[in-house]
VEXNUVO-478969 format. One record per residue: residue number from 1; residue in three letters; x, y, z of N, C-alpha, C in turn. Coordinates in steps of 0.05 Angstrom, whole numbers. Each point is the difference from the previous one (the first is absolute). Layout:
<sites>
pos, code, nc1, nc2, nc3, cac1, cac2, cac3, cc1, cc2, cc3
NUM, ALA, X, Y, Z, X, Y, Z, X, Y, Z;
...
</sites>
This chain:
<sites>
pos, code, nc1, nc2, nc3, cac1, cac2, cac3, cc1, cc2, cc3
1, UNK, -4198, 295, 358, 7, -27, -7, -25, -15, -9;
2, UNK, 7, -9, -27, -26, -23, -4, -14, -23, 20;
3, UNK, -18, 0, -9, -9, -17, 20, 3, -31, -17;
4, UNK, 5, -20, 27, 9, -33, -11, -33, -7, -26;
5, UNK, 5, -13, -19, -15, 1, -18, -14, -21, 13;
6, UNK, -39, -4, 4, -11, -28, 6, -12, -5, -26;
7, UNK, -11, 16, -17, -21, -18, -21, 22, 15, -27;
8, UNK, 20, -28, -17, 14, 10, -22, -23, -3, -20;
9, UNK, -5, 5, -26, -12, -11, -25, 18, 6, -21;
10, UNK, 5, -23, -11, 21, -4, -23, -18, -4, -29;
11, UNK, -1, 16, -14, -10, -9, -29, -29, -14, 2;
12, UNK, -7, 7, 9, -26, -20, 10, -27, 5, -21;
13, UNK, 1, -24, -15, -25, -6, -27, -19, -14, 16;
14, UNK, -23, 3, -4, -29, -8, 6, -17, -1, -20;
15, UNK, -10, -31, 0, -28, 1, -18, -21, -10, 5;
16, UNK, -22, 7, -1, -21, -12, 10, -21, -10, -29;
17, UNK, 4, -22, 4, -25, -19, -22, 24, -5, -26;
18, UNK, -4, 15, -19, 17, 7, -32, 18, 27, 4;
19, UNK, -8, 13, 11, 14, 33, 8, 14, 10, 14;
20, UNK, 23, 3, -14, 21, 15, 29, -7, 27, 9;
21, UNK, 5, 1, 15, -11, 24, 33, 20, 17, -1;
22, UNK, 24, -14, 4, 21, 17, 13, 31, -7, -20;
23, UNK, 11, 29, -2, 19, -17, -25, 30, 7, 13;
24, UNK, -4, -11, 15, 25, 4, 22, 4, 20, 14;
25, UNK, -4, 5, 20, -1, 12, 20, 12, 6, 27;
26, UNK, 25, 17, 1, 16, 2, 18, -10, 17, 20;
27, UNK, -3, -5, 26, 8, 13, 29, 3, -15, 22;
28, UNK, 12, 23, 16, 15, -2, 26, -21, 22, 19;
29, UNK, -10, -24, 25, -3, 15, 22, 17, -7, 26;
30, UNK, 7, 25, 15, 18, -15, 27, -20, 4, 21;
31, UNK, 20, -5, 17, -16, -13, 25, -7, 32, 10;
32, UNK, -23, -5, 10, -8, 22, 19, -11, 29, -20;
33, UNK, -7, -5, -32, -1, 22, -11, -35, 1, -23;
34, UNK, -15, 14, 1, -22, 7, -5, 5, 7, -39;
35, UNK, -7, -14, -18, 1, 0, -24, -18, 4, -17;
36, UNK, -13, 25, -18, -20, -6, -13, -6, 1, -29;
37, UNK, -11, -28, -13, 2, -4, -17, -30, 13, -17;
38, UNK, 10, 15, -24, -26, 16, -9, 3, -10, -34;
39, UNK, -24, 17, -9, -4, -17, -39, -29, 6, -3;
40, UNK, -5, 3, -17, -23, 3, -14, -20, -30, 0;
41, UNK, -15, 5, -1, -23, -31, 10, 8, -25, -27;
42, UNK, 4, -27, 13, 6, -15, -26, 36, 3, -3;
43, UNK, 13, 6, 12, 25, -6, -8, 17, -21, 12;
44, UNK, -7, -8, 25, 4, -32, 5, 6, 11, 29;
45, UNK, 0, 12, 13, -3, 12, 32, -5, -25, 17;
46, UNK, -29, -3, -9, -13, -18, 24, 14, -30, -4;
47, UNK, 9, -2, -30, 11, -31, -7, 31, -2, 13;
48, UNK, 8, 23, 0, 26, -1, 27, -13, -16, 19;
49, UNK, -6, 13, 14, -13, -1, 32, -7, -30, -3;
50, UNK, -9, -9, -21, -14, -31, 6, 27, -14, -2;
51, UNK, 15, 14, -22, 21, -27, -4, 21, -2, 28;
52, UNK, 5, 25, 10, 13, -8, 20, -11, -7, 23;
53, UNK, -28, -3, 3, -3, -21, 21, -6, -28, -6;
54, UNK, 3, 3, -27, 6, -37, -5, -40, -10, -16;
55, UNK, -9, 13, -8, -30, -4, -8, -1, -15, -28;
56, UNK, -2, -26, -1, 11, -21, -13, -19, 9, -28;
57, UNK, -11, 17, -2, -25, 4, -27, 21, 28, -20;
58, UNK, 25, 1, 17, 20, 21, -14, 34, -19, -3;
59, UNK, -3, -9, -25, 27, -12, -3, 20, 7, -1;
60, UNK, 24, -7, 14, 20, 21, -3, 21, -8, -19;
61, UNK, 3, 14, -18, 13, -23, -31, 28, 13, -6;
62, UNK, 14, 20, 16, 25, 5, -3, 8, 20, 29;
63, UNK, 27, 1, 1, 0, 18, 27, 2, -15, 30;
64, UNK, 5, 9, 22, -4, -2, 25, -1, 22, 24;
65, UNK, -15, -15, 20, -1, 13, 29, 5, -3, 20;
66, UNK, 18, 17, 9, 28, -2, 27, -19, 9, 22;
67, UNK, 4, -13, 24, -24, 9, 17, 16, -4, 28;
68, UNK, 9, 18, 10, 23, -7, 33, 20, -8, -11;
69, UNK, 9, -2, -32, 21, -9, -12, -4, -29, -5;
70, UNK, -34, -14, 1, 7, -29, -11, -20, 4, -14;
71, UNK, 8, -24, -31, -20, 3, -31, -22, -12, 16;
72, UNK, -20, 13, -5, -25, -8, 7, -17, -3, -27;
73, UNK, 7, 1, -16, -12, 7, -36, -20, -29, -2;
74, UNK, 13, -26, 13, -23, -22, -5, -12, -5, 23;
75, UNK, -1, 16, 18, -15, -11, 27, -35, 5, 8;
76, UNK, -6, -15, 11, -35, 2, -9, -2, 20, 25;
77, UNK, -29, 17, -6, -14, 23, 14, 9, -7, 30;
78, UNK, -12, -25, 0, -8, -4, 36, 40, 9, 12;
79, UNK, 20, -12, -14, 31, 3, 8, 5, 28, 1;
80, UNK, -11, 11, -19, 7, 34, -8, -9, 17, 22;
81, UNK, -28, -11, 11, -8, 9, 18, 8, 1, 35;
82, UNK, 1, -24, -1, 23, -9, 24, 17, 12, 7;
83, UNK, 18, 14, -30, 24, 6, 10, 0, 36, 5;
84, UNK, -22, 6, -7, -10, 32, 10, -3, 14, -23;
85, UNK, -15, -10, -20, -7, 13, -23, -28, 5, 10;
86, UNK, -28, 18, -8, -15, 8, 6, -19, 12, -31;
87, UNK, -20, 0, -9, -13, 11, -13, -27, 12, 5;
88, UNK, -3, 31, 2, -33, 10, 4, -4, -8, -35;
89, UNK, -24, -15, -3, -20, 7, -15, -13, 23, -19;
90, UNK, -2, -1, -18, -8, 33, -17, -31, -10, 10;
91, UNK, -15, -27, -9, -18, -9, 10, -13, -29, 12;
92, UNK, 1, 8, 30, 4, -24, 19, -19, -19, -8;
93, UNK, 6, -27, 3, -24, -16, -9, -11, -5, 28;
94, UNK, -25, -5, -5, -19, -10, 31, 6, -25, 1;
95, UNK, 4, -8, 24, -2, -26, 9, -26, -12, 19;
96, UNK, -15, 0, -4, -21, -27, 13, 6, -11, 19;
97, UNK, -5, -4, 30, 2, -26, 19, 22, -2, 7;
98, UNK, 20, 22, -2, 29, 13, 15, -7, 26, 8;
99, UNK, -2, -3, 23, -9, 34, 16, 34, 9, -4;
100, UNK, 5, 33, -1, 21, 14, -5, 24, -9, 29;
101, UNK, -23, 0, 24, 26, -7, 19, 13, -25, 2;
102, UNK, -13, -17, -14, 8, -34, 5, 23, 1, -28;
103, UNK, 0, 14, -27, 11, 3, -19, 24, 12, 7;
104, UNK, 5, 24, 20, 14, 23, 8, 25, -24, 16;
105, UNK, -8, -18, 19, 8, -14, 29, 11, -26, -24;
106, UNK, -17, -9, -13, 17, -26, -13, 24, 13, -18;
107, UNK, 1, 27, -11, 24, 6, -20, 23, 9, 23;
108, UNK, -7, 6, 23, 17, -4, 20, 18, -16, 5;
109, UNK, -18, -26, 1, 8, -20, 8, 17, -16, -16;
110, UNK, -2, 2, -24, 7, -11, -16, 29, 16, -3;
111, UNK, 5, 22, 5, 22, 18, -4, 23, -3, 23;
112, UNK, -11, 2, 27, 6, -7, 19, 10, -36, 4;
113, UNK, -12, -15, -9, 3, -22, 3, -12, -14, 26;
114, UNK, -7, 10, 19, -18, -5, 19, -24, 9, 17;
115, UNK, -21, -6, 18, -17, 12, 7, -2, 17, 12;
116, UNK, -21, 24, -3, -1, 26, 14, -23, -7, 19;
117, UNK, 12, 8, 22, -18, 9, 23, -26, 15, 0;
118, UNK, -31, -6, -8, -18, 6, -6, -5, 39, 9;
119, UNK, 4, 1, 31, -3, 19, 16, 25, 24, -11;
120, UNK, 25, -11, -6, 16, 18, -11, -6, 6, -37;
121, UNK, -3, -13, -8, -13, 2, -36, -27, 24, -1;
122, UNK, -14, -9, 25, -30, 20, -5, 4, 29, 14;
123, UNK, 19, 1, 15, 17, 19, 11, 10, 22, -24;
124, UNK, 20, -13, -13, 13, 9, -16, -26, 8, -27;
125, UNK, -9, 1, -5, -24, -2, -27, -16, 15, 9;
126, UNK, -8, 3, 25, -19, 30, 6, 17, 16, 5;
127, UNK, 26, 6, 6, 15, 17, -1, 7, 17, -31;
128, UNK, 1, -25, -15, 12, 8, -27, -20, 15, -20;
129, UNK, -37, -20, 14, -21, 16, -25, -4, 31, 16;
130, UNK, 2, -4, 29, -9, 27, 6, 21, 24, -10;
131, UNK, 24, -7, -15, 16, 26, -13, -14, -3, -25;
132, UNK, -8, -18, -17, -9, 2, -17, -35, 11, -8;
133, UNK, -6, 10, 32, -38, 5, -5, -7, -26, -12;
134, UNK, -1, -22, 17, -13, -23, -14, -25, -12, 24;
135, UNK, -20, -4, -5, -21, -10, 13, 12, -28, 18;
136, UNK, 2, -4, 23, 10, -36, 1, -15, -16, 2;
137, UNK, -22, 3, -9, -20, -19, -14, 19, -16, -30;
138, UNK, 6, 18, -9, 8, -11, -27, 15, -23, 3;
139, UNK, 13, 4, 23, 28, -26, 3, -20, -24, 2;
140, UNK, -27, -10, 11, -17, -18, -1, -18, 1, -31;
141, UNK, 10, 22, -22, -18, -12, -20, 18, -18, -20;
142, UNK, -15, -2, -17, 22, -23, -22, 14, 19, -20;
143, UNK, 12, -10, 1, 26, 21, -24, -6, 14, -16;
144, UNK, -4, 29, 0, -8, 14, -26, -34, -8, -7;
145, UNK, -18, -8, 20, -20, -13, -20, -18, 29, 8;
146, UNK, -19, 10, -10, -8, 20, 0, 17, 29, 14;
147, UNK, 15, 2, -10, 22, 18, 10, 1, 25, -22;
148, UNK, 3, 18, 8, 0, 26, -26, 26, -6, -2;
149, UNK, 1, 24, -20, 27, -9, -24, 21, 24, 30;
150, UNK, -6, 5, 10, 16, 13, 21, 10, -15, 34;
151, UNK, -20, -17, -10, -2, -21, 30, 28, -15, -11;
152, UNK, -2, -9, -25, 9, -24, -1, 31, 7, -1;
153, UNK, 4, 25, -11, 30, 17, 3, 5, 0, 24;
154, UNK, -17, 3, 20, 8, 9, 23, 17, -33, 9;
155, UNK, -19, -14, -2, 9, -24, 2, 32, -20, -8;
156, UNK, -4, 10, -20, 30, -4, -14, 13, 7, 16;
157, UNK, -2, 26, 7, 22, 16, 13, -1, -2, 33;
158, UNK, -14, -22, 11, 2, -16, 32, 13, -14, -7;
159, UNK, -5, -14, -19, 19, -24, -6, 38, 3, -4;
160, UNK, 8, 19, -14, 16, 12, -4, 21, 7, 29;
161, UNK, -29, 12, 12, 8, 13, 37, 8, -21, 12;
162, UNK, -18, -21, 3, 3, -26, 12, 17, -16, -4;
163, UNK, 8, -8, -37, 24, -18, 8, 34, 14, -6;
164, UNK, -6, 19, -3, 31, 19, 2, 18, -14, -24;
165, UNK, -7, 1, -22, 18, -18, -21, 25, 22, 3;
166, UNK, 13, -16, -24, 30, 23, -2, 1, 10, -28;
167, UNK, -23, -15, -19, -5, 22, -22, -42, -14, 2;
168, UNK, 2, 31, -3, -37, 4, 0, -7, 13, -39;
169, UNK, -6, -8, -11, -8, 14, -28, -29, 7, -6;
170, UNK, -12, 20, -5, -25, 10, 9, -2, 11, -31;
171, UNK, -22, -8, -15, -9, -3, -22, -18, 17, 0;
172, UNK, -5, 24, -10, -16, 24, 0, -20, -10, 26;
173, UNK, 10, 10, 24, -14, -5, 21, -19, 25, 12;
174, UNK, 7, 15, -23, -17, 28, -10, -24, 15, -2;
175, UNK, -2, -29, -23, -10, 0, -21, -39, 0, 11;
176, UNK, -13, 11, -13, -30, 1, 17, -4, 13, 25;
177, UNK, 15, 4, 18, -3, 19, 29, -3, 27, 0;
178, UNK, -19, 7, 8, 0, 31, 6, 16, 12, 17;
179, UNK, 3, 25, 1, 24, 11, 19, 5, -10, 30;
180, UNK, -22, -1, 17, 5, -6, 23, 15, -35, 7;
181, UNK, -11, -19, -18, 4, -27, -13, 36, 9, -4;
182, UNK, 11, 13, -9, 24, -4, -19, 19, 12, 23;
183, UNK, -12, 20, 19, 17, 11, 13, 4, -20, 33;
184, UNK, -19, -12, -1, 1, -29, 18, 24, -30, -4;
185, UNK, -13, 0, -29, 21, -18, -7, 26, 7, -3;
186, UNK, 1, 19, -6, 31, 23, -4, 15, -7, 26;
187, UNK, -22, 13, 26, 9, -2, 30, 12, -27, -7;
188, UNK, -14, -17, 2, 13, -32, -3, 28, -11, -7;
189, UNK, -7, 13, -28, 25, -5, -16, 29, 20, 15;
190, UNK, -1, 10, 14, 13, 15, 8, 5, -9, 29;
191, UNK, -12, -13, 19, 6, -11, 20, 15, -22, -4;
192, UNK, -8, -18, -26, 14, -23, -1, 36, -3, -10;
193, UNK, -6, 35, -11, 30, 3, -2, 17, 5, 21;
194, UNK, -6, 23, 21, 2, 10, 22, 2, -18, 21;
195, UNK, -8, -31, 6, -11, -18, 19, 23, -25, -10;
196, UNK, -9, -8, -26, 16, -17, 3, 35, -1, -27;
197, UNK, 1, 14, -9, 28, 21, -21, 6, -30, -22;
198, UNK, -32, -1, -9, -7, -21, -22, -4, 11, -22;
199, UNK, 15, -1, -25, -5, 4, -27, -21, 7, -11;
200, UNK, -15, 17, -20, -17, 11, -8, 2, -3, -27;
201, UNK, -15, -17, -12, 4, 9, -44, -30, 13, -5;
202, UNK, -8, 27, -1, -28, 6, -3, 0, -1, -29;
203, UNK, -24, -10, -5, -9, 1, -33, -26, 10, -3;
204, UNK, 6, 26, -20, -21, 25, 6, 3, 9, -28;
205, UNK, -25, 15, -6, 6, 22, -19, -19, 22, 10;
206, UNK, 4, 9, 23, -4, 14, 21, 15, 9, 22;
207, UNK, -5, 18, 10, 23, 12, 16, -19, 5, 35;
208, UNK, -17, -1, 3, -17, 6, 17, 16, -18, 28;
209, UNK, 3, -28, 0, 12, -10, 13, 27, -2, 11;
210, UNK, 10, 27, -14, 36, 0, 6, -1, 23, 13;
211, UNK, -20, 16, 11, 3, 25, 10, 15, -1, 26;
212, UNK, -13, -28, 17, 10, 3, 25, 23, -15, 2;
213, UNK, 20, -4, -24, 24, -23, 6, 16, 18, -13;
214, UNK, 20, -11, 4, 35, 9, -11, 0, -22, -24;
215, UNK, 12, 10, -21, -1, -22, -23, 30, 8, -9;
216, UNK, 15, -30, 7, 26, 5, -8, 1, -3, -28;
217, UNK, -3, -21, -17, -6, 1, -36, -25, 0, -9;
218, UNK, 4, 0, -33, -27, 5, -4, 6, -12, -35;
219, UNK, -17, -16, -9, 0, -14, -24, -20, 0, -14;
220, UNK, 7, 19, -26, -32, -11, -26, 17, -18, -14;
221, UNK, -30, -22, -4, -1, -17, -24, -13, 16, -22;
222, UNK, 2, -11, -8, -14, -9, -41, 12, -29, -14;
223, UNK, -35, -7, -18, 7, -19, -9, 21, -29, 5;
224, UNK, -6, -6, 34, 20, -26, 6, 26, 11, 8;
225, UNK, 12, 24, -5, 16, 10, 13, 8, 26, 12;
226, UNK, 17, -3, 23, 4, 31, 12, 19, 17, -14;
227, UNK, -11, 22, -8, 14, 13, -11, 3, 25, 12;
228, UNK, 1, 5, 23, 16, 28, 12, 2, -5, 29;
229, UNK, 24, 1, 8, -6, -2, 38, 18, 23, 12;
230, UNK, -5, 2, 24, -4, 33, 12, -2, -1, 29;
231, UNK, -2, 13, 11, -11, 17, 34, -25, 3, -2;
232, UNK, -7, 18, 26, -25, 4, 2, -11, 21, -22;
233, UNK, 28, 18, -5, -10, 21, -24, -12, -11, -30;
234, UNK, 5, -27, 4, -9, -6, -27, -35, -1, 3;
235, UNK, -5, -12, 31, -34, -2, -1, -6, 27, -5;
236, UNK, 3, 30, 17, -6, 25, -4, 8, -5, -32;
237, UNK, 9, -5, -15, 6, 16, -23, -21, -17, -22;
238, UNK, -9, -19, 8, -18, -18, -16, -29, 9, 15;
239, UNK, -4, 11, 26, -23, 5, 11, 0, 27, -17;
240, UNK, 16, 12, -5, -8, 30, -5, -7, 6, -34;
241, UNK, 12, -21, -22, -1, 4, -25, -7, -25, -18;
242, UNK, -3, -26, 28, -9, -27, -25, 20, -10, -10;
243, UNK, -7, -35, -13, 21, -5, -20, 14, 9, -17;
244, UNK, -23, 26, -12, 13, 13, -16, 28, 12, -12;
245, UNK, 6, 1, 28, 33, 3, 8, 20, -20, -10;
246, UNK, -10, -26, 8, 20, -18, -10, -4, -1, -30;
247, UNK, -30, 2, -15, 10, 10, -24, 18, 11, -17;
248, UNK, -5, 30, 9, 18, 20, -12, 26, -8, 8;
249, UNK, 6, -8, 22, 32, -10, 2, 13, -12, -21;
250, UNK, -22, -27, -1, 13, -23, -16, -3, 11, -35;
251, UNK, -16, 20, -13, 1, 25, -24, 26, 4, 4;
252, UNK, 10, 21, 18, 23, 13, 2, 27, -13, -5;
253, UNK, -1, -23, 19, 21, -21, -9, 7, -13, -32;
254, UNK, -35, -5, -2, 7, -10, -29, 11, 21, -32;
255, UNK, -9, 21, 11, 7, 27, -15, 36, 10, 7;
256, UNK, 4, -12, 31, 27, -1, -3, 16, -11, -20;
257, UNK, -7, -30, 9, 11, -22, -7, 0, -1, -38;
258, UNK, -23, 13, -11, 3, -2, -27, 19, 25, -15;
259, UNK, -1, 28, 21, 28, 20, 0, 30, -16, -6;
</sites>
């Protein structure tokens, strides 16, 4: 049985500045199901990910987004977020004069709607970095500010642990880590499924990160739209031969079609 649908996307156009992004763009994720969206670099991947958390520098100029089943298509970041939308970063920005645990405890709070008990919050956060191999020093530095490009993944992905959204979208969270780095964050990504049976949209053009998860669909874009969706056999079949594949498909068809 399908699972109840949480994040619909209906036709969904995006433009940012003069340029449209996305030229309508349909999917469905349900509740409780791990999704990964793949494409060749430049085909509007990451401009998903922004538009559906509401990132006001991506206009949304035709289309909508069903989210628990209510249009969320004009609602600002901070609402989207609230209501358990989540985004890792492809690249986190540093913040200055917000240490990571005071950042971690106010998106809490703000989610929660009221105060956490100091002793139970710092509780919970050395629990969470020590699955992640995280120093707990870090929770006292400021956000990302001298952080390797592996720290700061790791980071994302406390964050992720910590506030348990009901969709998490992780933006080549991959991307730059060396093996031991990827198979950490993997662990992560994989507890947060396991822990709390919260939604997953990975956006990759990589496969390194899906080793340790079950991936119920699987979606390439091109050019602003998706044009093939699938199971997990579609990532094996794109890990094993490239876009190339969707090439020769869309040849074949057209060599049909002109038969």
């Amino acid at each position: 049985m399908k699972n109840a649908s949480l994040l619909e996307i209906q036709g969904l156009r995006v433009r940012v500045e003069d340029k449209e992004i996305l030229h309508g763009v349909d999917l469905t994720v349900g509740k409780d199901e791990t999704h990964v969206l793949m494409g060749p670099n430049g085909t509007g991947k990451s401009t998903l990910g922004y538009a559906i958390t509401g990132n006001p520098a991506y206009e949304i100029t035709g289309g909508q987004i069903l989210f628990d089943g209510e249009d969320i298509t004009a609602l600002p970041v901070n609402e989207r977020a609230h209501k358990g939308i989540f985004l890792s970063f492809q690249n986190p920005l540093e913040v200055p004069g917000v240490t990571l645990s005071a950042f971690i405890r106010s998106a809490l709070e703000q989610k929660t709607g009221s105060r956490l008990r100091l002793w139970d919050f710092k509780k919970k956060l050395k629990e969470t970095m020590a699955l992640l191999h995280m120093d707990e020093s870090y929770a006292e530095r400021d956000l990302n500010v001298g952080f390797s490009g592996g720290e700061k993944k790791k980071a994302e992905i406390l964050q992720m642990l910590m506030l348990e959204p009901k969709l998490a979208i992780l933006d080549e969270t991959d991307s730059g880590l060396d093996v031991d780095a990827v198979r950490i964050v993997s662990e992560g990504v994989r507890l947060f499924r396991e822990r709390t049976h919260g939604s997953l949209l990975i956006i990759t053009h990589s496969t390194r990160i899906l080793e340790a998860l079950h991936v119920d669909s699987a979606h390439v874009m091109e050019e602003g739209v998706i044009v093939k969706n699938g199971g997990a056999d579609l990532v094996d079949e794109i890990n094993e031969n490239g876009f190339q594949v969707l090439q020769s498909e869309s040849e074949e068809s057209g060599e049909n079609g002109n038969g």
